[in-house]
C-alpha positions, 0 to 999 in steps of 0.5 A: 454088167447091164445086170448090175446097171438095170436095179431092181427096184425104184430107189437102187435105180436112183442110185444107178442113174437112168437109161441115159447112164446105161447107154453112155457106160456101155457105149464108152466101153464098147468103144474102148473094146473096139480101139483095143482089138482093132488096132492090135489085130496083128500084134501077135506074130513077134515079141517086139509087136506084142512087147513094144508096139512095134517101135511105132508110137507117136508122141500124142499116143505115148502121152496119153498113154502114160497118163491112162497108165499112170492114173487110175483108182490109185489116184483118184481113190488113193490121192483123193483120200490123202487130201481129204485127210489132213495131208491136202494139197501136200500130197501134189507134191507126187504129180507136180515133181512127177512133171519135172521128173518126166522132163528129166528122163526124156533128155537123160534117161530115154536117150540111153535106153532107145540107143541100146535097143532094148525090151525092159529095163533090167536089160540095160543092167546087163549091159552096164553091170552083169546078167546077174544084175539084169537077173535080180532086177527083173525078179525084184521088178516081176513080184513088186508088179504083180503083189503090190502094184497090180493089187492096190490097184485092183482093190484101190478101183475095186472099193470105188464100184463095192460103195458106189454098188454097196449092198446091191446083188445081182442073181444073189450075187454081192457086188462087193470088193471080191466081185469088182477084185475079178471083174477088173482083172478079168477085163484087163487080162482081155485085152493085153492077152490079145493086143500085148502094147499096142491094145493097151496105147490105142485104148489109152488114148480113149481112156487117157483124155476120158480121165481128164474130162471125168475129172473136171467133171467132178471138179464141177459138180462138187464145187456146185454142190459145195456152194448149195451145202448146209453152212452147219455141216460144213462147219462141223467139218473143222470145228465141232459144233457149240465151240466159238470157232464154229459158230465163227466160221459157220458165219463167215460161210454162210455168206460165201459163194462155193469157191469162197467156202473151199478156202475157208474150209481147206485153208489149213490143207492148202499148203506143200510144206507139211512140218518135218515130223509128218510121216507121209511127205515131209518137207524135208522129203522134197530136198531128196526122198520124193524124187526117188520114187518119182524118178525110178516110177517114171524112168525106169519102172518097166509098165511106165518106161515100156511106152517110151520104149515103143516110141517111133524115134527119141524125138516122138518119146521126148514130146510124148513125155513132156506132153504127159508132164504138161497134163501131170501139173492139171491133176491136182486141181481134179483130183485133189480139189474134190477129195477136199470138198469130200471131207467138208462134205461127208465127214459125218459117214466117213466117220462111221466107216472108220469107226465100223471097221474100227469096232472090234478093237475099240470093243476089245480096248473098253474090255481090257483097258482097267486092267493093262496086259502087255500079253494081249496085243497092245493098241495102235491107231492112226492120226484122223482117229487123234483128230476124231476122239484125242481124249480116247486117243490118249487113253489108249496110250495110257494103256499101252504105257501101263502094260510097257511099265513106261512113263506117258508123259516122258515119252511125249515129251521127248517127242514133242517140238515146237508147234507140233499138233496133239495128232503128232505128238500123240502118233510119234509117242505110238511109234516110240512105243513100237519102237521099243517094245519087248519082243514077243509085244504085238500092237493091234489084233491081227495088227488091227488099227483104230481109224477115226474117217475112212478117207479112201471113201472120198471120192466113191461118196463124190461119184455116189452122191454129188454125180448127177445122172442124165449120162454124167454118172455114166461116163464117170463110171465108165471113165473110172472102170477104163482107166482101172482097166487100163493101168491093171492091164499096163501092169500085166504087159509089163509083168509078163515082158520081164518075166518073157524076155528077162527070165524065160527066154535067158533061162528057160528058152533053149537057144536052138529055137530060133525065127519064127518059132521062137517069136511064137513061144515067145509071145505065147508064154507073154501071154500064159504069164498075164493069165497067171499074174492076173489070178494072183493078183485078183486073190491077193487084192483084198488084203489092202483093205486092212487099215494098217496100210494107211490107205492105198496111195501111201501103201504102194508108196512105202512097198516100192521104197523096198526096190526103188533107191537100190534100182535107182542108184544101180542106173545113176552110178550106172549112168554116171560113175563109169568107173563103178566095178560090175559087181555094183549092180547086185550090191545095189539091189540086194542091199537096198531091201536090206537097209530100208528094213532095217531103218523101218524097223530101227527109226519107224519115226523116219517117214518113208520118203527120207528112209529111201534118200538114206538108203540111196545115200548109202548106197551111192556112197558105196558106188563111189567108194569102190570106183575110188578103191576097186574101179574098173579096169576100163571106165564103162562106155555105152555100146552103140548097135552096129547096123549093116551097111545097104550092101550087107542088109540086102544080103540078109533080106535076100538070103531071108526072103529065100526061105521057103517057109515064110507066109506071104505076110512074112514076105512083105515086111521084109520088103518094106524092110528093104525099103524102110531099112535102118542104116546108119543113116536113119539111126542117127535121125532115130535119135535125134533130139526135139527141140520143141519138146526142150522147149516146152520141157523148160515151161513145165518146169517154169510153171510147175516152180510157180504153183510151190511159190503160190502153194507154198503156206 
């Protein structure tokens, strides 16, 4: 990596930063290194002390944790390209209800799953439902972690350092997307394959508060630089240049201070109540739909949940998520705020970006478009290109109407509503055109789209060119790569304890190994699966950039919505229909990727969000029928572990520590196990409920309702 700070030549140094950047990157990563492998030194010898920590997580570590493992490139890449975009402020909607979300599974999630003591989600399913609920779960779970979650992140992490490091080499060498792809994935493997949970918590905390810092930060020097921009290139931002508007708005900046300038110019995007058309987040995705992804991501996505289930008591969890809920609600404010000064700032080159990636299928169109042929592949765009250029927008769908033999108007005309932008109109007149095509008619070369701004390029341009050196942009870099690092790694933990203990040692593992060898396989195939996951997903990274996905945050939103409503509805009827019969768990699972394709396929006009509230009112609805007309014969109880009394626990540590092949080491955890033993005593005191941590979950949901109020147009 020093190859790639130290340029070779005056100008690349510039953009690197100075001796003071290379010094700060290096120092925060060796320190990172060095929590991460110190604290873990042991964490090897069973699969509890890999997988979970060893149950010993305190609230501020399991906070900090979930944060660091929450955001990272997805975020501060994906996010910030979603409010540089006309999107805004709207799409806080994830953090904000993500704060009331994590509140929600510390009172009536966590309770549940630290009373039946169990490693991964999918194993709770077993419990309620059946081994083939807990089966298909944890294969649904293993490949939505290592072919999306681990890849978006990957590429999403990989694009920031390929612009901030563009065109640059080093030993002839590029440093482009595919270099960056293998570097994260190589440091992320690192350190959870030696340290399992507890490497990747301690190094959390460092990277955790890293983030929040590095947000602000940026926050400070892209308002500042905001404040000194040239009022025309602003302008230009909003309305284009010579119309009335401009010349309107250029006057009103010119004597504004910077935060004056932020609202001027983001007005429009200041707001949470995107019309009910929008496909991204919809207000009416905020009755239902957005709490799906927000509830399962935070309650029962194994890489998130897995940091609560280390936790040392409920009480320790329960303030360790409202913690991370208290910090959810600042994001927006350092992630979000910038993307939106992104685009008032460097529109003009993410315009080029788009129109670059774009050029062959504009080249292909201006070949093709006097003669509409619906045997080539028609022609699909996204909105910002109707922002950018609405006459070839519209020329584009003339073609596309032609070669269908149907009538352009009368399809925008019945897509049209009241108030609805021409970037609507003319995006849901495109999808009724999919929608309805013949089959054989495919849109876009290699299902290629035509962009107008490359969004996902807002915040590499802020860490490139507003950043300043002096050892800022070094921390920046080091902050971002950290907590790529960190997130990739959490993903890994959590792909490689599901595939351990869900598939490996139910299936694969015969039942005669047992102790110490057992523990053994155990945690070495944890880590031969975090070698082999991180291969995969370090060669599929790439495709993501492939415009198509309509940028990584709303990509790895649209993927998960093939599991999430069905594993959702598995838990909450779980939870709360007890007379819901076994077999409920697979019906659930199964036909949640079945339905939610056949509505994407069916209604492509019906944004993602609302598709996953169908698809869990479906399937709910099932849940309910069969507890009405095929229930249980014994309404579900969950069973409470049933822990020896003191006589009986001393038996069995006597009758261990008489083994003779126990290591010292051995000997003496099991005589703190004596001393420290769990009786029915200690275990009610394990899951004993905060108080403070109800208190302080009532004032984030207090302030998170006050920012809508204030946000709301």
């Amino acid at each position: 990596m020093s190859g790639i700070l130290f340029a070779a030549d005056a100008a690349q140094q510039a953009v690197f930063g100075n001796a003071s950047d290379i010094f700060v990157f290096f120092l925060f990563l060796a320190a990172v290194i060095f929590v991460a492998f110190g604290v873990s030194r042991n964490s090897g010898h069973d699969s509890e002390s890999y997988f979970l920590a060893g149950r010993g997580l305190k609230w501020w570590l399991i906070g900090f944790s979930l944060i660091a493992a929450n955001i990272s490139a997805e975020q501060f890449v994906g996010m910030s390209g979603q409010g540089s975009d006309y999107i805004g402020l709207a799409i806080a909607s994830y953090e904000w209800i993500a704060a009331i979300s994590l509140v929600i599974v510390a009172f009536f999630f966590l309770p549940r799953f630290l009373k039946s003591g169990i490693y991964t989600i999918p194993q709770y399913l077993e419990t309620r439902y059946s081994r083939s609920a807990r089966t298909v779960m944890s294969i649904f779970m293993m490949i939505m972690l290592v072919a999306v979650n681990i890849t978006v992140v990957t590429y999403a992490g990989a694009k920031a350092y390929a612009v901030f490091f563009e065109g640059m080499k080093i030993n002839g060498i590029a440093l482009d997307l595919k270099f960056f792809c293998w570097l994260i994935g190589i440091f992320a493997a690192l350190y959870i394959f030696a340290g399992g949970l507890k490497a990747c918590a301690w190094a959390d905390l460092l990277q955790g508060s890293a983030l929040i810092v590095a947000g602000c930060v940026v926050l400070y020097f892209t308002v500042k630089k905001l404040g000194s921009a040239d009022a025309v290139l602003l302008a230009s931002s909003v309305a284009p240049e010579g119309t009335p508007e401009h010349t309107d708005l250029f006057n009103q900046l010119s004597g504004g201070d910077a935060w004056e300038r932020f609202n001027l110019l983001n007005e429009a995007k200041l707001r949470m109540n995107l019309p009910k058309w929008d496909l991204v987040i919809p207000v009416t995705a905020l009755i239902v739909g957005i709490w799906i992804p927000n509830l399962y991501y935070w309650g029962l996505n194994q890489y998130i949940i897995q940091r609560t289930l280390g936790s040392k008591s409920l009480g320790e969890g329960q303030k360790g998520l409202v913690f991370a809920a208290f910090m959810k609600l600042l994001i927006p404010f350092i992630v979000i705020f910038p993307g939106m000064i992104a685009f008032n700032l460097f529109h003009e080159e993410m315009n080029r970006s788009a129109l670059k990636a774009s050029g062959p299928e504009l080249a292909r169109f201006e070949e093709l478009r006097s003669s509409p042929d619906a045997s080539q592949p028609l022609f699909q765009f996204n909105r910002s290109y109707v922002a950018f250029d609405a006459v070839n927008a519209r020329a584009i769908l003339e073609y596309n109407a032609a070669a269908l033999e149907l009538d352009l108007q009368e399809i925008i005309d019945d897509v049209h509503e009241d108030e609805m932008q021409v970037e609507d109109e003319y995006l849901l007149t495109l999808l009724h055109m999919k929608k309805n095509a013949p089959e054989g008619v495919t849109f876009g070369m290699k299902e290629a789209m035509i962009s107008g701004y490359d969004t996902d390029s807002a915040f590499p341009l802020l860490m490139s060119r507003v950043v300043p050196t002096g050892g800022f942009k070094g921390f920046m870099l080091a902050a971002l790569l950290g907590a790529i690092i960190s997130s990739v790694a959490a993903m890994l933990n959590a792909a490689s304890t599901i595939f351990t203990m869900d598939i490996y040692d139910e299936y694969l593992l015969p039942k005669t190994v047992e102790g110490q060898t057992r523990q053994k396989k155990l945690v070495f195939i944890g880590r031969v699966a975090v070698v082999v996951f991180v291969l995969i997903g370090c060669v599929v990274a790439p495709i993501w950039a492939d415009p198509k996905y309509r940028g990584v945050f709303t990509a790895i939103q649209e993927f998960q919505g093939y599991i999430s409503p069905g594993i959702f509805a598995a838990f909450v009827a779980g939870f709360w229909m007890k007379k819901a019969p076994n077999y409920y768990g697979v019906i659930a699972l199964v036909g949640c990727p079945i339905l939610y394709h056949l509505f994407a396929t069916c209604l492509p006009e019906l944004d993602f969000l609302n598709r996953m509230a169908v698809v869990f009112g479906i399937l709910i609805l099932i849940a309910f029928l069969l507890s009405m007309f095929a229930p249980r014969k014994i309404p579900f109880e969950q069973p409470v572990p049933a822990f020896p009394t003191n006589d009986e626990l001393n038996a069995q540590i006597d009758k261990a520590l008489a083994a003779a092949d126990l290591t010292d080491e051995q000997r003496k955890e099991l005589e703190y196990g004596r001393e420290h033993n769990m009786t029915a005593e200690r275990w009610a005191a394990f899951l004993k409920d905060s108080k403070g941590a109800k208190f302080f979950g009532l004032v984030v949901v207090i302030l998170t309702i006050l920012l809508y109020c204030i946000y709301w147009a």
